[in-house]
Backbone of each chain as ProteinMPNN parsed JSONL, in Angstrom:
{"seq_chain_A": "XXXXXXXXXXXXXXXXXXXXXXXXXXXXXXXXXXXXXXXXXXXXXXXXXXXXXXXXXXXXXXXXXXXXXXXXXXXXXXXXXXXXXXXXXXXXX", "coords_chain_A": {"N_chain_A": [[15.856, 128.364, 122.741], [16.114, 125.076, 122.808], [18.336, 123.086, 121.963], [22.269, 124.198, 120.818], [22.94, 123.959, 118.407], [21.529, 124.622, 115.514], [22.399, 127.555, 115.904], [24.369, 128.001, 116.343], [25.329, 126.849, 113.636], [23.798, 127.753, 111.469], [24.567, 131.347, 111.197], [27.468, 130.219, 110.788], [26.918, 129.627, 108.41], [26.043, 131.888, 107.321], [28.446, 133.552, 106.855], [30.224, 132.13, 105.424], [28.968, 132.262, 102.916], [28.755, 134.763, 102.438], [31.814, 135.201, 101.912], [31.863, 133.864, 100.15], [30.281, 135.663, 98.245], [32.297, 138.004, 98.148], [34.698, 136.573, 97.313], [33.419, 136.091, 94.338], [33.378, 139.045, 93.8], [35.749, 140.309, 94.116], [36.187, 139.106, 91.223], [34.565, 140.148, 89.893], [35.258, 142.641, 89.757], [38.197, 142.914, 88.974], [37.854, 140.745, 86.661], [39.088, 140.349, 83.308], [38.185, 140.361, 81.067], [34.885, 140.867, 79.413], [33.103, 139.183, 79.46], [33.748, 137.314, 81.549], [33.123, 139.29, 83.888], [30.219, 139.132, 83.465], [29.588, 136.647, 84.487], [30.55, 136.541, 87.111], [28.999, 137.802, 88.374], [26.53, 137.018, 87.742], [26.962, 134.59, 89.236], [27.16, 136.029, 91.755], [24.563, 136.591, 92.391], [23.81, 134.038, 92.649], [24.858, 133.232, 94.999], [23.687, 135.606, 96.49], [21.257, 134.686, 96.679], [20.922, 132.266, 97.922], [22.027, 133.093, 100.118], [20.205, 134.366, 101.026], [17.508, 132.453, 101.554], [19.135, 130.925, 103.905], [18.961, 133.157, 105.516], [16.063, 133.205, 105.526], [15.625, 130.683, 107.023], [17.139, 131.308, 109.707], [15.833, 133.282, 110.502], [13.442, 132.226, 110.811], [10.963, 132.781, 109.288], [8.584, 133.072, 106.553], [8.605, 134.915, 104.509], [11.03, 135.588, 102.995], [11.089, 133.595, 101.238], [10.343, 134.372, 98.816], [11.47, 136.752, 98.341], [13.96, 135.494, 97.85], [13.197, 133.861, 95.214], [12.828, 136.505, 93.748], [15.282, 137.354, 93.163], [16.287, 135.462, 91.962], [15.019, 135.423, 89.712], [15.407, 137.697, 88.67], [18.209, 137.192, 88.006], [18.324, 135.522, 85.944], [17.348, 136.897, 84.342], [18.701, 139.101, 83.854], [21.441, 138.347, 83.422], [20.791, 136.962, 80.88], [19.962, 139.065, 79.1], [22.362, 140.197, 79.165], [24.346, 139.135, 77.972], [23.252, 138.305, 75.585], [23.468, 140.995, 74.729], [26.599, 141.145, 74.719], [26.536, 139.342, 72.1], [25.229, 140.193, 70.201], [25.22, 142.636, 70.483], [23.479, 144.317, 70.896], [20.273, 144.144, 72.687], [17.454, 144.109, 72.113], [16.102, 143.423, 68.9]], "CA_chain_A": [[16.199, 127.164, 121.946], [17.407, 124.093, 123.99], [19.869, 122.577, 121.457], [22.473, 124.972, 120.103], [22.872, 122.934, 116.663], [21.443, 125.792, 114.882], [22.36, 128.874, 116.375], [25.784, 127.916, 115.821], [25.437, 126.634, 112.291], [23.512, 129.211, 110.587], [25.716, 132.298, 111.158], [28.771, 130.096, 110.101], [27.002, 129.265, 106.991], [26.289, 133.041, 106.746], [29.654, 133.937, 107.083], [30.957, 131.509, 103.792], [28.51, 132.562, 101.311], [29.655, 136.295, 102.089], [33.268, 135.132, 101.985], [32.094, 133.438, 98.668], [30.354, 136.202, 97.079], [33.246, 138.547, 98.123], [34.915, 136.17, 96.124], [32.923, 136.74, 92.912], [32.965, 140.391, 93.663], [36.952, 140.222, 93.302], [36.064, 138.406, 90.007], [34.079, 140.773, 89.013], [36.129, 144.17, 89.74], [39.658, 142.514, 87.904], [38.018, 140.12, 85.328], [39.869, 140.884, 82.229], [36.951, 140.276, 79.881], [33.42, 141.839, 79.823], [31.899, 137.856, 79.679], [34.365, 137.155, 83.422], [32.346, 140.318, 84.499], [29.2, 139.365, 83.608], [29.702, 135.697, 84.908], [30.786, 136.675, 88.487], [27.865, 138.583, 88.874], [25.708, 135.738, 87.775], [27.851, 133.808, 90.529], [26.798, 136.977, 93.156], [22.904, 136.411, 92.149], [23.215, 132.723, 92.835], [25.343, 133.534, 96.258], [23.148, 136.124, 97.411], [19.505, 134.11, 96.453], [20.951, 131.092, 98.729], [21.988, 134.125, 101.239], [17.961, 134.779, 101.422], [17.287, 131.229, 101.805], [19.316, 130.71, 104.679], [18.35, 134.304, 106.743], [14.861, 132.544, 105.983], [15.717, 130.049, 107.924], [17.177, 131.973, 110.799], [14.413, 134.291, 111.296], [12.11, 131.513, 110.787], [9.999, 133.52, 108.304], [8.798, 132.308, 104.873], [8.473, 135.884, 103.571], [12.444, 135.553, 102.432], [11.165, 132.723, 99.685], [9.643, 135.519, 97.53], [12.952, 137.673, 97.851], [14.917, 134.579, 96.629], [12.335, 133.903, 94.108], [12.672, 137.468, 92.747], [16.392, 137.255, 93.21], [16.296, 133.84, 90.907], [14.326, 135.534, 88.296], [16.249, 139.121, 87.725], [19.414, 136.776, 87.768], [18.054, 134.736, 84.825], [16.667, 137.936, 82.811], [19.665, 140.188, 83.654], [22.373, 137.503, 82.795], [20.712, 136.644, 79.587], [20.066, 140.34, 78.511], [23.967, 141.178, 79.012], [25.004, 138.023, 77.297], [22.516, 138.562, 74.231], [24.405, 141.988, 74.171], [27.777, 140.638, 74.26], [26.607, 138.176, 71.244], [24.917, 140.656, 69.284], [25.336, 144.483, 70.478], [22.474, 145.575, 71.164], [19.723, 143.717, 73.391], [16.29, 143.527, 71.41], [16.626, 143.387, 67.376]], "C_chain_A": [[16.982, 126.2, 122.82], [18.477, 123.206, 123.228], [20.451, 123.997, 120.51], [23.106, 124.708, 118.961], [23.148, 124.513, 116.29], [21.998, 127.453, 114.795], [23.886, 129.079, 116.192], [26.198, 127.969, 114.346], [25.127, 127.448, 111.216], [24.113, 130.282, 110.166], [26.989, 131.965, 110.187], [28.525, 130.036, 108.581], [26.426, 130.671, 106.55], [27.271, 133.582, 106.268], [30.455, 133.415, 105.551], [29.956, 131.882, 102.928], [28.936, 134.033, 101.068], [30.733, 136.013, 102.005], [32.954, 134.942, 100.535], [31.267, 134.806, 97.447], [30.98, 137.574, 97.188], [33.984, 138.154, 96.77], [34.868, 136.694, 94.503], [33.236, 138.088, 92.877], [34.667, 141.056, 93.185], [36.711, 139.893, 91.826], [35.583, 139.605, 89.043], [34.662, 141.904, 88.66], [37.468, 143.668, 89.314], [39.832, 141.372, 86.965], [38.307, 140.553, 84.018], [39.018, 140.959, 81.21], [35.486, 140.931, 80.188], [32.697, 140.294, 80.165], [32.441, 137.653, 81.581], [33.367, 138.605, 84.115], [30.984, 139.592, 84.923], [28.744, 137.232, 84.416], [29.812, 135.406, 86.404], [29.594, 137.649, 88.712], [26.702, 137.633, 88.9], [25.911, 134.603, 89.359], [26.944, 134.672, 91.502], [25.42, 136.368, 93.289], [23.007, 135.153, 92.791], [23.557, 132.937, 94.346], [24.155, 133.974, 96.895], [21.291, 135.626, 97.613], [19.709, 132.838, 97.817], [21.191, 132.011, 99.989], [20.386, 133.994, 102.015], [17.189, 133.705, 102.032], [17.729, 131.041, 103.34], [18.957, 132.009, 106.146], [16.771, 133.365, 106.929], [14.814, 131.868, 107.206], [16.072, 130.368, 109.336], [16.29, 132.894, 111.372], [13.48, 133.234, 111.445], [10.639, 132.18, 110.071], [10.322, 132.859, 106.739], [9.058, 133.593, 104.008], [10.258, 136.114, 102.674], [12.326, 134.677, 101.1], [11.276, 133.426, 98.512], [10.722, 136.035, 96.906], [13.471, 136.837, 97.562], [14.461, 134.355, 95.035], [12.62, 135.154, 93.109], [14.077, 137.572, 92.591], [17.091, 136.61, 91.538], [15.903, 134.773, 89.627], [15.165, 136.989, 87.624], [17.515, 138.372, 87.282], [19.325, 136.196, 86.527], [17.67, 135.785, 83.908], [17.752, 139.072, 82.974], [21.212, 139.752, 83.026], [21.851, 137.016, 81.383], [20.431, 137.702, 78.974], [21.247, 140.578, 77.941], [24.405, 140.074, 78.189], [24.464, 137.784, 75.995], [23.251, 139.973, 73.828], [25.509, 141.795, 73.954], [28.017, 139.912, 72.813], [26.222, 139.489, 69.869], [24.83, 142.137, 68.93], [24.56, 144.801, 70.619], [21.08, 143.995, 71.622], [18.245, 142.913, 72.653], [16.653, 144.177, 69.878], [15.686, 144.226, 66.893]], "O_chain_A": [[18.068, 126.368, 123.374], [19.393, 122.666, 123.849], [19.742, 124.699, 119.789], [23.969, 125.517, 118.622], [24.087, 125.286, 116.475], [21.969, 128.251, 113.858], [24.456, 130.141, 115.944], [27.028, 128.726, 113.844], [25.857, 127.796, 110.288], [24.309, 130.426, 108.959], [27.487, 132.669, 109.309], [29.356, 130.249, 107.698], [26.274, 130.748, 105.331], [27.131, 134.17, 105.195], [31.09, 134.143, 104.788], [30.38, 131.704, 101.786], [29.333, 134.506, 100.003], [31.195, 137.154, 101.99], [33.54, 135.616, 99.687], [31.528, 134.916, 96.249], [30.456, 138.447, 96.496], [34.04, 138.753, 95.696], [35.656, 137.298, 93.775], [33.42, 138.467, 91.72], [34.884, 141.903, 92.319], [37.257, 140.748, 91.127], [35.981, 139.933, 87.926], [34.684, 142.28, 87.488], [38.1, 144.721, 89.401], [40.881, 140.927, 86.498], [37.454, 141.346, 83.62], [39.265, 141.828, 80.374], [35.194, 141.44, 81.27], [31.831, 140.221, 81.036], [31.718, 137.81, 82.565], [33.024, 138.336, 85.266], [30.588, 139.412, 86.074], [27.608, 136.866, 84.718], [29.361, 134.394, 86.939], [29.761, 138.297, 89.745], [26.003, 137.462, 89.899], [25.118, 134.113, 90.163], [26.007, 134.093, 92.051], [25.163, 135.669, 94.27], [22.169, 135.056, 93.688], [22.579, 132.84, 95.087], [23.526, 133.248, 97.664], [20.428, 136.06, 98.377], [18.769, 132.56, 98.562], [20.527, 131.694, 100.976], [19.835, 133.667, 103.066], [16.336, 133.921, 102.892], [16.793, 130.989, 104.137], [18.779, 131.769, 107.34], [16.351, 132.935, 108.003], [14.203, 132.225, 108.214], [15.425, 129.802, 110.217], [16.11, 133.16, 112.561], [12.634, 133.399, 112.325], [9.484, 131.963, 110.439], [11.289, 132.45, 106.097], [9.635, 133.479, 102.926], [10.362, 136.908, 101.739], [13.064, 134.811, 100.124], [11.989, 133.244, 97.525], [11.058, 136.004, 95.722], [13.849, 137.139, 96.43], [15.099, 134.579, 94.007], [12.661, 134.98, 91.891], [14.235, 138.061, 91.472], [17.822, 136.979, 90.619], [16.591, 134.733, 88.608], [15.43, 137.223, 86.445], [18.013, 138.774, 86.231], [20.349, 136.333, 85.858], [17.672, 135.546, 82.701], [17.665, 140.006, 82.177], [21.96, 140.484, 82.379], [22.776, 136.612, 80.679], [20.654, 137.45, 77.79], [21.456, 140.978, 76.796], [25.224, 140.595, 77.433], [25.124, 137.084, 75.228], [23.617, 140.1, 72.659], [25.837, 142.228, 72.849], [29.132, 139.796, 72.305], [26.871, 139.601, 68.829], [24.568, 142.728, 67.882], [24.558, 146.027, 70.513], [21.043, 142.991, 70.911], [17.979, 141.711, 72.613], [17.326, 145.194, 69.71], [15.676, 144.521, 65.697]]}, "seq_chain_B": "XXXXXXXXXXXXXXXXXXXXXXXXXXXXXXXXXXXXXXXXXXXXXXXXXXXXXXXXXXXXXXXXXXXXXXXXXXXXXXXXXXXXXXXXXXXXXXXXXXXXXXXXXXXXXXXXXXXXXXXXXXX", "coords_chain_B": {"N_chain_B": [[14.995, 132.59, 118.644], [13.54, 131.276, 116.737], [10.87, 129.81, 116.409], [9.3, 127.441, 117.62], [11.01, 124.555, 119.773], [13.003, 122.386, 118.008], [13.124, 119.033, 117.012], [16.437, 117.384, 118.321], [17.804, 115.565, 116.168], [16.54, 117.19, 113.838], [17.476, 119.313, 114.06], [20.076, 118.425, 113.962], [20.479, 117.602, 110.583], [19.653, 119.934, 109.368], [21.349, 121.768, 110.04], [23.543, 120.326, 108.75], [22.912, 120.013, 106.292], [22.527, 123.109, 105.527], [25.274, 124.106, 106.376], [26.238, 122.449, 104.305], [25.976, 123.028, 101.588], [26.344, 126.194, 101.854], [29.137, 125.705, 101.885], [29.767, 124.539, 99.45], [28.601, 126.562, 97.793], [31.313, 128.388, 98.632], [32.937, 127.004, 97.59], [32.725, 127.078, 95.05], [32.825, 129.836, 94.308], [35.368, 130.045, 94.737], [36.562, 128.538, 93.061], [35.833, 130.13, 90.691], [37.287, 132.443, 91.375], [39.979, 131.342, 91.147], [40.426, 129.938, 88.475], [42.429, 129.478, 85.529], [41.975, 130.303, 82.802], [38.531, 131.8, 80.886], [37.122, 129.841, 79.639], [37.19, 127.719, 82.015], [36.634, 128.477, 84.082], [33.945, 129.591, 83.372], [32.678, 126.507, 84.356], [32.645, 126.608, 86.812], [30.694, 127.936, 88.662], [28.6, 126.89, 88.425], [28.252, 124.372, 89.867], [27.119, 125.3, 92.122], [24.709, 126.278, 91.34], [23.458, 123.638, 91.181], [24.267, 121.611, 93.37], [24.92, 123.004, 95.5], [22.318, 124.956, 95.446], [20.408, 122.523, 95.896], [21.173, 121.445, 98.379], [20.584, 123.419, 100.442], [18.072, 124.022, 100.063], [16.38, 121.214, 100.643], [17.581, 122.071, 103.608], [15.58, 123.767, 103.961], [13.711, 123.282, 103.706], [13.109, 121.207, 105.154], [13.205, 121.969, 107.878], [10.916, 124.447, 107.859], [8.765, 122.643, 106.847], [8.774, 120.717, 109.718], [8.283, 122.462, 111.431], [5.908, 124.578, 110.695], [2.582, 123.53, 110.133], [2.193, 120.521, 107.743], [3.666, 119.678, 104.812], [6.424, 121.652, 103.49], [6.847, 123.153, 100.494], [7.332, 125.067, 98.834], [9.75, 126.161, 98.515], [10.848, 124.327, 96.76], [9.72, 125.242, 94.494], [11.765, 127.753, 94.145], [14.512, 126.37, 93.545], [13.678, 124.447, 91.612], [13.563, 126.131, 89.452], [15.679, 127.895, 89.133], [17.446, 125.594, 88.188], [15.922, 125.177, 85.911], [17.218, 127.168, 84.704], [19.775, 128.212, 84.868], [21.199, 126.218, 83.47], [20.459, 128.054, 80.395], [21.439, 130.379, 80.588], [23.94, 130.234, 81.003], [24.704, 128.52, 78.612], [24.135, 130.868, 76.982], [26.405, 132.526, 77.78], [28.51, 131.299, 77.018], [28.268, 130.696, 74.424], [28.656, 133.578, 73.533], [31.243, 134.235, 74.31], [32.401, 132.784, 73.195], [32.166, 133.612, 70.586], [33.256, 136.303, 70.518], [35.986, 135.426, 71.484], [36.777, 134.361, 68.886], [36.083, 136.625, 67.012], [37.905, 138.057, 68.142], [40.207, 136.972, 67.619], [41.749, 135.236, 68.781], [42.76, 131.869, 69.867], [40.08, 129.68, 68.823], [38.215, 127.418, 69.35], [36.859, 126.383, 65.562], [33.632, 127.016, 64.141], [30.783, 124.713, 63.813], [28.442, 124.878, 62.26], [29.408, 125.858, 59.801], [28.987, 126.672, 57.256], [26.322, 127.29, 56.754], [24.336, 128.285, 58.457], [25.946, 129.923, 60.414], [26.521, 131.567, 58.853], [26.375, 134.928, 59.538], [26.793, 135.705, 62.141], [29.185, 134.89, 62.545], [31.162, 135.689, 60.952]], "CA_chain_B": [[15.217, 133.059, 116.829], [12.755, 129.947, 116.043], [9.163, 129.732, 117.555], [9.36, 125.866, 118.543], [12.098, 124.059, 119.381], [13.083, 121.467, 116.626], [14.072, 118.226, 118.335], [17.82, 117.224, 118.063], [18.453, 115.049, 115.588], [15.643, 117.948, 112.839], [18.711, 120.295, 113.836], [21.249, 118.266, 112.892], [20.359, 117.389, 109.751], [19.409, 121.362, 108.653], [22.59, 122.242, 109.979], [24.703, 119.251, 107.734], [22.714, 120.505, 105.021], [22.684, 123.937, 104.945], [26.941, 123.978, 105.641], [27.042, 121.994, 102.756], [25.476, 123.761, 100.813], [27.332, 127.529, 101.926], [30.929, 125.441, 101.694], [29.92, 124.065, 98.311], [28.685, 127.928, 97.561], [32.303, 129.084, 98.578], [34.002, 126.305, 96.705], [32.233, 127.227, 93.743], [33.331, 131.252, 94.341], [36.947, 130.113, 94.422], [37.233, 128.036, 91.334], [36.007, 131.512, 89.509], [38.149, 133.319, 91.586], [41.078, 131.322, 90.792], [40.742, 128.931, 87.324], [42.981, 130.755, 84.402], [41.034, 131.11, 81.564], [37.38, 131.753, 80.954], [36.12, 128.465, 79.628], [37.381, 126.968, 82.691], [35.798, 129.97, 84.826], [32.288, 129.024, 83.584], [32.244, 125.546, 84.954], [32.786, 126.297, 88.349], [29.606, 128.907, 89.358], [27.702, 125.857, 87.823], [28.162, 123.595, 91.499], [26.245, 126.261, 93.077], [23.11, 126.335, 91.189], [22.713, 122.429, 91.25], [24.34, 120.766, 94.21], [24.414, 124.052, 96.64], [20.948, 125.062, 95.926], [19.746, 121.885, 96.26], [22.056, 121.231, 100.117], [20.246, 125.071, 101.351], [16.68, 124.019, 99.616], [16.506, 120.46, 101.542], [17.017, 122.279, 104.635], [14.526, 124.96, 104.275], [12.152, 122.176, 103.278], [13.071, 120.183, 106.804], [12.756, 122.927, 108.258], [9.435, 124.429, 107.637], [8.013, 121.13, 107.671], [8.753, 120.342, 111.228], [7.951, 124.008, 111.877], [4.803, 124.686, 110.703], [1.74, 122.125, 109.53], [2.296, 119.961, 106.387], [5.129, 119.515, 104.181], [6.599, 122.728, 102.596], [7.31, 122.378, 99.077], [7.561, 125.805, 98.452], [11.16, 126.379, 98.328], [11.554, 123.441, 95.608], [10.245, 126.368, 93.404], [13.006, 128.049, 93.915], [15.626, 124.983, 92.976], [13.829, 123.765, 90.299], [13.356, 127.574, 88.484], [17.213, 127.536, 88.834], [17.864, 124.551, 87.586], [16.052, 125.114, 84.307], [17.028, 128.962, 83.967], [20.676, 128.269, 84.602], [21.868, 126.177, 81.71], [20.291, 128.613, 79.5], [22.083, 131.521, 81.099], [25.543, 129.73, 80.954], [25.106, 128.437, 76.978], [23.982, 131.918, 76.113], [27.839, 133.005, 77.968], [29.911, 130.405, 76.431], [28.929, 131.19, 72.98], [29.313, 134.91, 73.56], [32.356, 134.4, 74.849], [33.069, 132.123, 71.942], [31.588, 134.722, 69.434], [34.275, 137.286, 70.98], [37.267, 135.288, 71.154], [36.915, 134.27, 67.076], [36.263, 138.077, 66.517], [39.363, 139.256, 68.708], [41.279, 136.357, 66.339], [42.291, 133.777, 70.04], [42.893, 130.618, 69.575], [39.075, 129.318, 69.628], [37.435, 126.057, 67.775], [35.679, 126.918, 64.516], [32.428, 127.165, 64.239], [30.537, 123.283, 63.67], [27.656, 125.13, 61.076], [30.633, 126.675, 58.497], [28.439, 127.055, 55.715], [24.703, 127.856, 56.424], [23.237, 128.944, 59.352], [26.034, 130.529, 60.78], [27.501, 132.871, 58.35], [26.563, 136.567, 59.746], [27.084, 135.482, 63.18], [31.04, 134.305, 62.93], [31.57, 136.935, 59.813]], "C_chain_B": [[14.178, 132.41, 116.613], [11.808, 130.122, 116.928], [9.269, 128.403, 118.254], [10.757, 125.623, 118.439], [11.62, 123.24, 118.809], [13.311, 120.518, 117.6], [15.964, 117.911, 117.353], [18.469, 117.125, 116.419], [17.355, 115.839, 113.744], [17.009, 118.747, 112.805], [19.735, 120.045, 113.037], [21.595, 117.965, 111.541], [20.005, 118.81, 108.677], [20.5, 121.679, 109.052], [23.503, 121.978, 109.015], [24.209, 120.483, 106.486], [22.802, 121.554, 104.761], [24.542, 124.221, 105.05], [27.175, 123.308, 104.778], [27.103, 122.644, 101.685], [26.102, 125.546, 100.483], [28.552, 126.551, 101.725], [31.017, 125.094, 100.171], [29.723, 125.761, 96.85], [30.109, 128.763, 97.486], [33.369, 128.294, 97.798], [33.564, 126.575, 95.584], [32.693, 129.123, 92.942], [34.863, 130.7, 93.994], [37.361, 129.66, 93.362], [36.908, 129.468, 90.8], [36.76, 132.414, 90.067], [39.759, 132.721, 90.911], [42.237, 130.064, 89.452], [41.672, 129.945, 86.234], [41.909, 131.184, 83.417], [39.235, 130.835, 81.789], [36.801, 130.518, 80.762], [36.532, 127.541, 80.587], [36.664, 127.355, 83.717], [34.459, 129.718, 84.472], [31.888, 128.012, 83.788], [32.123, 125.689, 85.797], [31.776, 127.036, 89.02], [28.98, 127.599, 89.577], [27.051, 124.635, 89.015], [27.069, 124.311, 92.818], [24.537, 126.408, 93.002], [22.734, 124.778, 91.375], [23.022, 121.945, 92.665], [24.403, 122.103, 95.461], [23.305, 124.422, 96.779], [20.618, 124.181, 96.511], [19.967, 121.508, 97.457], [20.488, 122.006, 100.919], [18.698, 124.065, 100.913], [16.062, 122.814, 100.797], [16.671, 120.607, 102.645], [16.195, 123.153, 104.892], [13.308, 124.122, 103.856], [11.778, 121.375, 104.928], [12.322, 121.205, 107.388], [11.846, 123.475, 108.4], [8.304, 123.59, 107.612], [7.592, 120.907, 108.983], [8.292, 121.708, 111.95], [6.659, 124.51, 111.902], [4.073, 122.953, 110.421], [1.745, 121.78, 107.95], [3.888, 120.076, 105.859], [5.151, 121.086, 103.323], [7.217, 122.533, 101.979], [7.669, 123.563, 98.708], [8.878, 126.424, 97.945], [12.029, 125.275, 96.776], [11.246, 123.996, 94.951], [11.294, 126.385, 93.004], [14.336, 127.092, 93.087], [15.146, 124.568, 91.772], [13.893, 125.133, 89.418], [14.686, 127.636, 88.335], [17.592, 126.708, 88.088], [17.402, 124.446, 86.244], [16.614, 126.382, 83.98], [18.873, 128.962, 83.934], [21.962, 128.091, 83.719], [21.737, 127.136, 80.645], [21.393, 129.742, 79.256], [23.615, 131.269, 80.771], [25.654, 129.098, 79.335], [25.396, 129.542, 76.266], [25.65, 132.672, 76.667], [28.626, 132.579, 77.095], [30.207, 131.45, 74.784], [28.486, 132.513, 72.519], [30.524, 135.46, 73.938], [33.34, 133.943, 73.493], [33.359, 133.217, 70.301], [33.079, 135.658, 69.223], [35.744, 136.961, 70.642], [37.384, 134.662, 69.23], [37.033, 135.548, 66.694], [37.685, 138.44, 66.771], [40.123, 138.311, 68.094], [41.921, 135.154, 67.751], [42.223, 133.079, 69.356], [41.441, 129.813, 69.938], [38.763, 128.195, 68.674], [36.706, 126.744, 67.224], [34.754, 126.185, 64.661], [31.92, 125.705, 63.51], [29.709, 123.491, 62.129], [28.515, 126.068, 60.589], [29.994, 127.708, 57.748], [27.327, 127.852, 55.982], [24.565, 128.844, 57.148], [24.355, 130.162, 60.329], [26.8, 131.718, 60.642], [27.614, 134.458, 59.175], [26.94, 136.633, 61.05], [28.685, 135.433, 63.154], [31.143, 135.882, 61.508], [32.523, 138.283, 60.371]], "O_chain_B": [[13.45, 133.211, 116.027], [11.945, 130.541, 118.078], [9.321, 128.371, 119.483], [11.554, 126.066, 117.611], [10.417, 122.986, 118.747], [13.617, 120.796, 118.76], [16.379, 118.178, 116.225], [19.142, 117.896, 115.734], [17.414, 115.197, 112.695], [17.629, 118.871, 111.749], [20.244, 120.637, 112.085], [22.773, 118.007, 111.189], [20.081, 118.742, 107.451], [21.045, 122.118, 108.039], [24.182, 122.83, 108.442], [24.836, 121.42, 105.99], [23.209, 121.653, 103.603], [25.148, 124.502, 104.017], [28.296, 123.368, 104.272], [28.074, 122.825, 100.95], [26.269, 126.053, 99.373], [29.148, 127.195, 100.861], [32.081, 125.271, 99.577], [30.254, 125.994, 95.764], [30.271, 129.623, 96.62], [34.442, 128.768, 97.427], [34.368, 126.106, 94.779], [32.81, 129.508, 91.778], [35.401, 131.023, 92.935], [38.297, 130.115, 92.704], [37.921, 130.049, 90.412], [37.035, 133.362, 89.331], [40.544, 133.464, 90.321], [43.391, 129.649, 89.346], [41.485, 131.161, 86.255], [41.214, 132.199, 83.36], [38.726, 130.008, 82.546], [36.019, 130.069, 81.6], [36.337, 126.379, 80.231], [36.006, 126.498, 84.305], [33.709, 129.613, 85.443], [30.678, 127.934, 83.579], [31.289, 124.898, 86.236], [31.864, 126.843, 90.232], [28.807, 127.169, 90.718], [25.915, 124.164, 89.08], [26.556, 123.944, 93.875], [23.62, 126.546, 93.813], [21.578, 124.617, 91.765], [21.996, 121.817, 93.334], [23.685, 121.864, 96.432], [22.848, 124.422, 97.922], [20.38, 124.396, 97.699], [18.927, 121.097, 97.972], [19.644, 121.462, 101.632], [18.378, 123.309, 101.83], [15.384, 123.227, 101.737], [16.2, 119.703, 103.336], [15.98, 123.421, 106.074], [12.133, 124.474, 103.75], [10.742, 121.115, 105.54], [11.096, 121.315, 107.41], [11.438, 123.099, 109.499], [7.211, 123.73, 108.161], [6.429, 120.886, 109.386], [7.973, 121.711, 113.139], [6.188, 124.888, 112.975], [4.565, 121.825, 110.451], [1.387, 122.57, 107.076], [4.914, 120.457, 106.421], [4.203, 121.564, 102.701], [8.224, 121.872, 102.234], [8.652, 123.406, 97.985], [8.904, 127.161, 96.96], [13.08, 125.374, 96.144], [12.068, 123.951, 94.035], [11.88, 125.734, 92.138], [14.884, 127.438, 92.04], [15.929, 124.306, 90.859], [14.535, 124.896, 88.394], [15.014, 127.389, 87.174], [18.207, 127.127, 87.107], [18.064, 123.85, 85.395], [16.459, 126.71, 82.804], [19.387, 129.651, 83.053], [22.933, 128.76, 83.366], [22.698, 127.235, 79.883], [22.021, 129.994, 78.228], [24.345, 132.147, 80.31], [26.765, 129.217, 78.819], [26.248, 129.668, 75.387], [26.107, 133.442, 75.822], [29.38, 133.289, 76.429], [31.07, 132.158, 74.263], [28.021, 132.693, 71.394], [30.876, 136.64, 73.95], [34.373, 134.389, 72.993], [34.237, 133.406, 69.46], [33.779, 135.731, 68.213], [36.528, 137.617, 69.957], [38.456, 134.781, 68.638], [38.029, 135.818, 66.022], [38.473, 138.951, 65.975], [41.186, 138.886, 67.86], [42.6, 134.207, 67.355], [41.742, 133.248, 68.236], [41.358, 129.301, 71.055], [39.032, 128.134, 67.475], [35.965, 127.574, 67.749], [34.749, 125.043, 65.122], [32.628, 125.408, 62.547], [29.942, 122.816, 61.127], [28.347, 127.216, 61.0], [30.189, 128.912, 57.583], [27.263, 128.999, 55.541], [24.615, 130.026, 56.809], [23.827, 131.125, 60.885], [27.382, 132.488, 61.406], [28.681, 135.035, 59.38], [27.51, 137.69, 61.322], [29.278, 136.139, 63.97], [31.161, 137.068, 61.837], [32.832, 139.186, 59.593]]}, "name": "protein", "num_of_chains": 2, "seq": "XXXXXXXXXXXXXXXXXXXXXXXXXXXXXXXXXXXXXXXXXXXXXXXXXXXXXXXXXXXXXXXXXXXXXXXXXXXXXXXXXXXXXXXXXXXXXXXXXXXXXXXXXXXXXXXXXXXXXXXXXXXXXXXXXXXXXXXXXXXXXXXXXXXXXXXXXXXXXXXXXXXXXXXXXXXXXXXXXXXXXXXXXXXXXXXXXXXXXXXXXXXXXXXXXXXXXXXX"}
């Protein structure tokens, strides 16, 4: 690679989304409520889908879209499962 | 790491964007790490799915573009499937959160439908 732009930048912006979904992961292991639980985990999902995104980009492979893609979609059907249980106790009626 | 080089000024613009995008990711971790209460705690993920995806998405769009042949769109999937799946995800919190704190007796606003629709629900 003859400019090192990238090779620099990438890593660092590896480096803050694991700092950030550390973060959440505090959030999640001493949120006082079951919703702060299930909210910082939602948080992790979004963290670790943009994670996927950016390795994409460092390997230079598309096959990482998919794994965000499937990332995206358990985050949306596992956060609205637990949050339909929180509302109503029990998942399907 | 990369098959071609990019030229300069392709780099610097996937670089801007994707650190914006991870700093706006870790500013969005710290408000839920460190707002007090919950309904203040579910605004702040919220920066992540709209203006951080969209930072990271914009450079994996440059990116692949200039990389392979044609424009790759593929990744605006991703961003837009977020972007409708996340409001849903974050209404269906609030008012389970809301549900909860009326049950456990907090200090929460009553309920807007009193009468009809949402008797067995608040009950």
């Amino acid at each position: 690679m003859t400019h090192p732009v990238l090779s620099w930048a990438l890593p660092i912006a590896l480096c803050m989304l694991v700092l950030a979904m550390v973060l959440a992961l505090v959030r999640l292991l001493k949120g006082p409520s079951a919703q702060d639980r299930v909210l910082a985990l939602d948080c992790m999902y979004l963290n670790g889908m943009l994670l996927a995104l950016v390795l994409g980009v460092l390997y230079g492979s598309s096959t990482y879209f998919e794994g965000a893609l499937l990332i995206a979609l358990f985050s949306f059907v596992g956060t609205t499962a637990m949050a339909k249980f929180l509302l109503r106790g029990e998942v399907i009626e | 790491m990369t098959e071609a080089a990019l030229p300069l000024w392709a780099e610097i613009i996937i670089a801007v964007l994707v650190l914006a995008g991870s700093a706006i990711a870790l500013l969005g971790s710290w408000g839920l790490l460190r707002l007090k209460t919950y309904f203040e705690r579910v605004h702040a993920p919220s920066i992540i799915a709209t203006m951080g995806c969209w930072c990271v998405m914009h450079g994996t769009i440059v990116y692949f573009s200039l990389q392979g042949q044609g424009l790759a769109l593929h990744s605006l999937l991703i961003a837009l499937f977020v972007a409708i799946t996340v409001p849903v995800t974050n209404i269906f919190l609030m008012r389970a959160a809301l549900f909860r704190a009326r049950r456990a007796g907090n200090d929460a606003p009553p309920s807007l439908s009193r009468s009809t629709g949402s008797q067995e629900r608040d009950s």
